[in-house]
C-alpha positions in Angstrom: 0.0 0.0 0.0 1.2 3.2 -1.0 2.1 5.9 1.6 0.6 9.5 2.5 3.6 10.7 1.4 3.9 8.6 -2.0 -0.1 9.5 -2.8 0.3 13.1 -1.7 3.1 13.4 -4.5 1.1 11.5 -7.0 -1.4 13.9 -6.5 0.5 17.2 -6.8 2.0 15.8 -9.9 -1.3 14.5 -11.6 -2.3 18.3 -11.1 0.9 19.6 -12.4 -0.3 17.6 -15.6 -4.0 18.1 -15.4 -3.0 22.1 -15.7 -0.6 22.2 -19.0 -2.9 19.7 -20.6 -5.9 22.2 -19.9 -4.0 24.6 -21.2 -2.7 22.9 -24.3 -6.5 21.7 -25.0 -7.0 25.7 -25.0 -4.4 26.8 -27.1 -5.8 24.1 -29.5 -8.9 25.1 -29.0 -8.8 28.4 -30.2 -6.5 28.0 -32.9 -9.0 25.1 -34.2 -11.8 27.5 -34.4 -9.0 30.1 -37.0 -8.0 27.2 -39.1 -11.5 25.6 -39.5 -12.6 29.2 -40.5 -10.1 29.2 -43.2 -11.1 25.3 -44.4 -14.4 26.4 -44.3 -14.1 29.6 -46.9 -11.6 27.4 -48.9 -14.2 24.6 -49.0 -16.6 26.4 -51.6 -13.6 27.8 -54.0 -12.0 24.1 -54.4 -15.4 22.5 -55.0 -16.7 25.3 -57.3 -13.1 24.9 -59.1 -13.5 21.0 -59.8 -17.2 21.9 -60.4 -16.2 24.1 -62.9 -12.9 23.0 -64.4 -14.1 18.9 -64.5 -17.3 20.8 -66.4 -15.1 22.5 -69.3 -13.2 19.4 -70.1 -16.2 16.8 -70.3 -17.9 19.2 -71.9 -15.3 19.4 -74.9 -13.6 16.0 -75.0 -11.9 17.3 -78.7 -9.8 19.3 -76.7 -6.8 17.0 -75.5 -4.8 18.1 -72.8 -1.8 16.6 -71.3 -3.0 16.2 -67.9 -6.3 14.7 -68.9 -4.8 11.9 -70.8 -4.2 8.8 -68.9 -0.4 7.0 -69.8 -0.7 3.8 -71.1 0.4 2.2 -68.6 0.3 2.3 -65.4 3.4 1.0 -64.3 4.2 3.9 -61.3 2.0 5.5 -58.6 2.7 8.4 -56.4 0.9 8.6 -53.2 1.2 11.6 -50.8 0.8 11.1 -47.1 -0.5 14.1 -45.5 0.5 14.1 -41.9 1.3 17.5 -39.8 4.0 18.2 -37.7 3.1 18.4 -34.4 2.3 15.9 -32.0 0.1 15.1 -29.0 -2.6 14.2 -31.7 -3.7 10.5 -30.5 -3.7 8.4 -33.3 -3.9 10.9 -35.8 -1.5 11.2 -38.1 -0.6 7.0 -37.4 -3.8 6.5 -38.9 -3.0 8.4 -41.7 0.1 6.4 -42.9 -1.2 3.1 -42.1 -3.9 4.3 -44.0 -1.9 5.5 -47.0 0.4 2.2 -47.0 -2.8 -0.2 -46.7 -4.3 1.7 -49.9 -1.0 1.5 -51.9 -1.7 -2.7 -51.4 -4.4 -2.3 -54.2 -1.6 -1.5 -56.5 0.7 -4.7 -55.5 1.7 -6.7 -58.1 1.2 -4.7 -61.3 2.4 -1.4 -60.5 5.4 0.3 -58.7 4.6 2.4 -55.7 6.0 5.6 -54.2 5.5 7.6 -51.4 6.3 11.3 -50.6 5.4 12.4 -47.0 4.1 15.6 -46.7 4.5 16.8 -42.6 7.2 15.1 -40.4 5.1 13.1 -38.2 3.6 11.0 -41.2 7.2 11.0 -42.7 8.8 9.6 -39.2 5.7 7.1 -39.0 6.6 5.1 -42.4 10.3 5.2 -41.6 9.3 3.0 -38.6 7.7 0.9 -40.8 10.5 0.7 -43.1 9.4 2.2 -46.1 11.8 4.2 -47.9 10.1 7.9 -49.4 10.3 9.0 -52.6 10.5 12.5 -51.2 9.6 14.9 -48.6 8.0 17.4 -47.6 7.6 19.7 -43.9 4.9 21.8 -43.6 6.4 25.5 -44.1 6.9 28.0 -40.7 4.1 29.4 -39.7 1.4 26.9 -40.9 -0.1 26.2 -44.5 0.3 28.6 -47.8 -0.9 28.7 -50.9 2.2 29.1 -52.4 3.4 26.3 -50.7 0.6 24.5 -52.4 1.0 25.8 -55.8 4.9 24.9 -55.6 4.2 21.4 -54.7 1.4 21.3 -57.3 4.0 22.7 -59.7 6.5 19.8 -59.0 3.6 17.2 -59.2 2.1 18.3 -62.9 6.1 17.6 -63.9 6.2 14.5 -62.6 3.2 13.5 -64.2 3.6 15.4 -67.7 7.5 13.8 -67.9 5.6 10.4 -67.3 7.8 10.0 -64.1 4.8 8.7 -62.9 1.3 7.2 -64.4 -1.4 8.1 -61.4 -0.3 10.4 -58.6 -2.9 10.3 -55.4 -3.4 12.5 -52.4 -4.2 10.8 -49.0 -5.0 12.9 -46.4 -7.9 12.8 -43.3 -11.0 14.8 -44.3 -11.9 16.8 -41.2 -15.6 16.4 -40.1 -15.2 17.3 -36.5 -12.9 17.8 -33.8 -13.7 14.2 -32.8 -14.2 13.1 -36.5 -11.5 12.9 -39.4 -11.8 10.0 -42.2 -8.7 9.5 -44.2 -9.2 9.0 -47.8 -7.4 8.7 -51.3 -8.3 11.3 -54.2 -6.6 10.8 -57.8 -5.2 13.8 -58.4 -3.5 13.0 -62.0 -4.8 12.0 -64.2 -7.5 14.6 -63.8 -10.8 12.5 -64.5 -13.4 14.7 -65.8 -16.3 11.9 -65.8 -15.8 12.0 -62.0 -18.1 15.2 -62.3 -22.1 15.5 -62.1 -23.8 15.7 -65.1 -26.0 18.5 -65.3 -30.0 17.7 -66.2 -29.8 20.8 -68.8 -26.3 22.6 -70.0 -26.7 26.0 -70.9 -24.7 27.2 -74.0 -21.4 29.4 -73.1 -19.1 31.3 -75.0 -15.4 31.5 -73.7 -13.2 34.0 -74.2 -10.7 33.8 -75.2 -11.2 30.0 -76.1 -12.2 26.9 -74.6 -8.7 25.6 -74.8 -7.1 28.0 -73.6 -9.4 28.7 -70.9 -9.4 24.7 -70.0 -5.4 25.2 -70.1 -5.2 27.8 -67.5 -7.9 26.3 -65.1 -6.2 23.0 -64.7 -2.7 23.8 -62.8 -5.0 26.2 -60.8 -7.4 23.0 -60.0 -4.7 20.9 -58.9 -3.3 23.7 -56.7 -6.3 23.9 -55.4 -7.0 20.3 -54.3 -3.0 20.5 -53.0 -4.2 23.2 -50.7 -7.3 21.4 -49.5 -5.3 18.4 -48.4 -3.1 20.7 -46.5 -5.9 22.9 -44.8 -7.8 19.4 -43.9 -5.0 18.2 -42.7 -4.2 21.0 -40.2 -7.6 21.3 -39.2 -7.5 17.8 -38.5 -4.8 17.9 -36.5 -5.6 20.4 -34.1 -9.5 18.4 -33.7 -7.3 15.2 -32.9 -5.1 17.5 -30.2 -7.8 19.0 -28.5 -9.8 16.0 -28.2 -6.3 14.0 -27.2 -5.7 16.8 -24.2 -9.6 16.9 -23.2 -9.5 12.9 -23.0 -6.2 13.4 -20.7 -7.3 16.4 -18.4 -10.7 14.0 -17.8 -8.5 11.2 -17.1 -6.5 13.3 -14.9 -9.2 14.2 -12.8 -10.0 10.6 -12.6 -6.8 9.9 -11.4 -6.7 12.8 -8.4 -10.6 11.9 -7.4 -9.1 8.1 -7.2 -5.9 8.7 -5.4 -7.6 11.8 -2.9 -9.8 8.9 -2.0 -7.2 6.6 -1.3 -5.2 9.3 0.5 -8.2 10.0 2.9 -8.8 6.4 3.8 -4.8 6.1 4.8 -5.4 9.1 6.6 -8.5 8.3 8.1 -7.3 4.7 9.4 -3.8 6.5 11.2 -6.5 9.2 12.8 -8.5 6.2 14.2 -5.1 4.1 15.8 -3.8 7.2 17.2 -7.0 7.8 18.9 -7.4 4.2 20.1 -3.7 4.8 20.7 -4.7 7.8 23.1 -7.2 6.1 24.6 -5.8 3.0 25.6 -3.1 4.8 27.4 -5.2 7.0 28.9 -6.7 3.7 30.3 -3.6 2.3 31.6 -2.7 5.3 33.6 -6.2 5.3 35.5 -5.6 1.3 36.6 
């Protein structure tokens, strides 16, 4: 049985914890609710960007663009892991690249796969499993940009266009809530324009200054913006994970303290009760 002295220091430092994990669930907290405005007034340009760029293209299938045309084979796969870097997340961002490497197994046997982590907990996660990256990617300081998504969406219509690669995915963990985020693969090249909604009636449009040119410049800007999308769920994600992770810890925390002040109090109680016995029988003893 533990002593006063042991369960009065578990005590002080189950509080010690209980405090920066309060705190941490704060700071995560409030910088959830900033980052979830910013997914949320992202949301509506990237969905109205594949609404209308996947539109243009299966609307004019004579137009032939590079990045609409599946290779011939499809010999070499890409798959980005989007992790974050911070942890204290639960099982995030593990989920995420057991995730990624479970999906890649539809692939085994007829066609080459590659990873390139994207955030350096997902990147350390499949090094423990052994799996050697492609390439790599850390989110850069001070949180997600959309240059930093157009420059990787830059590098990934090369790899694709010098057929370094025949499908290139993006898996990532769509946020729902703080307590909710799915992980999911999207085929990001090639760009798959039957993948949109067909319309019940399609108004006739003139574009200026062409359809093809117009479908030229909307695609690199599409793929941007699904990069970015990854990264923004991703982040969002993250923090939902950490501020449900610290929540769980402070309420298991306070399970802890109400458990050991219990314990504490029955000790304390059961020495209160021999010294008084204690007291009294000596008492006794001096009066016969």
């Amino acid at each position: 049985m533990a002593s006063i002295r042991d369960l009065r220091l578990k005590i002080k430092s189950i509080k010690n914890i209980q405090h920066i994990t309060k705190a941490m669930k704060m700071v995560a907290s409030a910088r959830l609710k900033k980052v979830q405005d910013r997914l949320e007034a992202a949301r509506p340009y990237a969905r109205k960007m594949a609404e209308v760029t996947l539109d243009l293209a299966s609307r004019t299938p004579e137009i032939i663009n590079p990045l609409l045309l599946p290779h011939e084979k499809n010999e070499r796969v890409l798959i980005l892991v989007f992790t974050g870097d911070r942890g204290l997340a639960g099982g995030f961002h593990q989920k995420i690249a057991d995730g990624a490497v479970q999906f890649s197994q539809k692939f085994k046997g007829h066609s080459e796969v590659s990873f390139y982590g994207v955030g350096s907990k997902g990147i350390h996660r499949l090094s423990v499993r052994h799996i050697e990256l492609f390439k790599k990617f850390t989110d850069p300081v001070g949180g997600v940009t959309f240059e930093a998504a157009q420059k990787l969406a830059e590098e990934l219509i090369e790899f694709y266009l010098s057929k370094q690669f025949d499908q290139i995915f993006l898996y990532y963990a769509k946020f729902h809530s703080a307590m909710t985020q799915r992980p999911k693969a999207f085929q990001l090249l090639p760009i798959d324009p039957s993948k949109t909604r067909q319309r019940e009636e399609r108004g006739l449009f003139i574009y200026e200054p062409d359809q093809r040119q117009v479908l030229d410049g909307l695609l690199p800007r599409y793929i941007t913006s699904e990069v970015f999308r990854a990264f923004l769920e991703t982040e969002t994600g993250e923090l939902g994970a950490k501020m449900t992770a610290m929540s769980s810890a402070t309420d298991n925390a306070a399970e802890l303290i109400e458990r050991y002040s219990l314990e504490f109090n029955k000790i304390r109680q059961s020495q209160i009760t021999t010294e008084i016995a204690e007291i009294v029988g000596g008492a006794g003893a001096l009066e016969s």
